[in-house]
C-alpha positions in Angstrom: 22.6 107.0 135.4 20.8 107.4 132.1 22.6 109.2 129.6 21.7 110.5 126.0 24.2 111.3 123.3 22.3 113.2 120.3 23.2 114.0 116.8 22.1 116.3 114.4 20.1 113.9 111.4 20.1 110.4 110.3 22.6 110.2 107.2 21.5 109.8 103.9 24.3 107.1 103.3 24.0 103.4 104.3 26.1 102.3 107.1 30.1 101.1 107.1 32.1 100.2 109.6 33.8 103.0 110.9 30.6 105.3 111.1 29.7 107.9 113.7 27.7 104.9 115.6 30.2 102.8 115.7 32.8 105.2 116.6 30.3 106.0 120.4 29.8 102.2 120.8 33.4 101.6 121.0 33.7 105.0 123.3 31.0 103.8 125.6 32.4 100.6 125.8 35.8 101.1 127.2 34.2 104.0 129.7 31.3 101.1 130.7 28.9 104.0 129.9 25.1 102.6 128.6 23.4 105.2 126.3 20.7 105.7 124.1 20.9 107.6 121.0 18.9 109.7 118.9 19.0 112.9 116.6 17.6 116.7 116.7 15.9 116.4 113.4 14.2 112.5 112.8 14.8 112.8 109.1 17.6 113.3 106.6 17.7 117.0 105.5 20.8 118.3 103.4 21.0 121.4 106.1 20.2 121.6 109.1 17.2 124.0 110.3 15.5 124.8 113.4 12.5 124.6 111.3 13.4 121.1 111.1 13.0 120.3 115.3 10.4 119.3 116.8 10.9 121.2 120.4 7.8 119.3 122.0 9.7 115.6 120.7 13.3 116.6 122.3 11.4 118.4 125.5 9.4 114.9 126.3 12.8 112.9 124.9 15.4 114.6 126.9 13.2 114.9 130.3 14.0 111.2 130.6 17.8 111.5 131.0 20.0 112.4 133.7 23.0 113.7 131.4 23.0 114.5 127.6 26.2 114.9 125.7 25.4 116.6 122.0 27.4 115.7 119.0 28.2 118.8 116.9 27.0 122.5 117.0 23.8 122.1 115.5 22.2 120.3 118.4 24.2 121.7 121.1 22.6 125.2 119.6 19.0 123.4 119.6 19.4 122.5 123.8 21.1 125.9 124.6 18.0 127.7 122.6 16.1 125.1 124.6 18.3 125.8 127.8 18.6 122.5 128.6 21.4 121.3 130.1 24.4 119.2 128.3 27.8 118.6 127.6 28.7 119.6 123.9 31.3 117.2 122.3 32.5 118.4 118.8 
C-alpha cells in the first residue's frame, strides 16, 4: 500500500531533532508503515493561502497513492475543496 502524509509548507527554520519529520519517522516506524512525504504549498510562506496551491501539482501527486493522511487543517481543507479522499490527523 502506498501511503502519503502531507503538510502544509516547508519551515523557514533549519532542522533539530525533534522536528515534525522526525516525529512521523519514528510513528511510521513502530506501525511498519512506508510513506512518502510532501507539502500543499512547495515553498515557505508566513500564511498559508489557497492562492499558494498548485491544484494541478497535488491532483497528479496524490493520484499515485492509495491512502493520504493530512497534517493540520490547512491541507486537510485543500483535499476536501479538492474532494479527495484522506484521513485528517491534527
Amino acid at each position: 500500500m502506498k501511503v502519503l502524509i502531507l503538510g502544509s509548507n516547508p519551515s523557514a527554520m533549519a532542522p533539530r531533532k525533534e522536528s515534525t519529520l522526525t516525529r512521523i519517522e519514528r510513528w511510521a516506524e513502530r506501525l511498519g508503515i512506508k510513506y512518502d512525504f510532501a507539502n500543499v504549498i512547495e515553498h515557505h510562506v508566513k500564511k498559508e493561502s489557497v492562492d499558494d496551491v498548485s491544484f494541478i501539482r497535488i491532483l497528479r501527486l496524490t493520484r499515485q497513492y492509495d491512502k493520504i493522511l493530512t497534517l493540520g487543517k490547512f491541507p486537510d481543507s485543500v483535499l476536501t475543496k479538492m474532494k479527495i479522499q484522506h484521513y485528517a490527523l491534527p
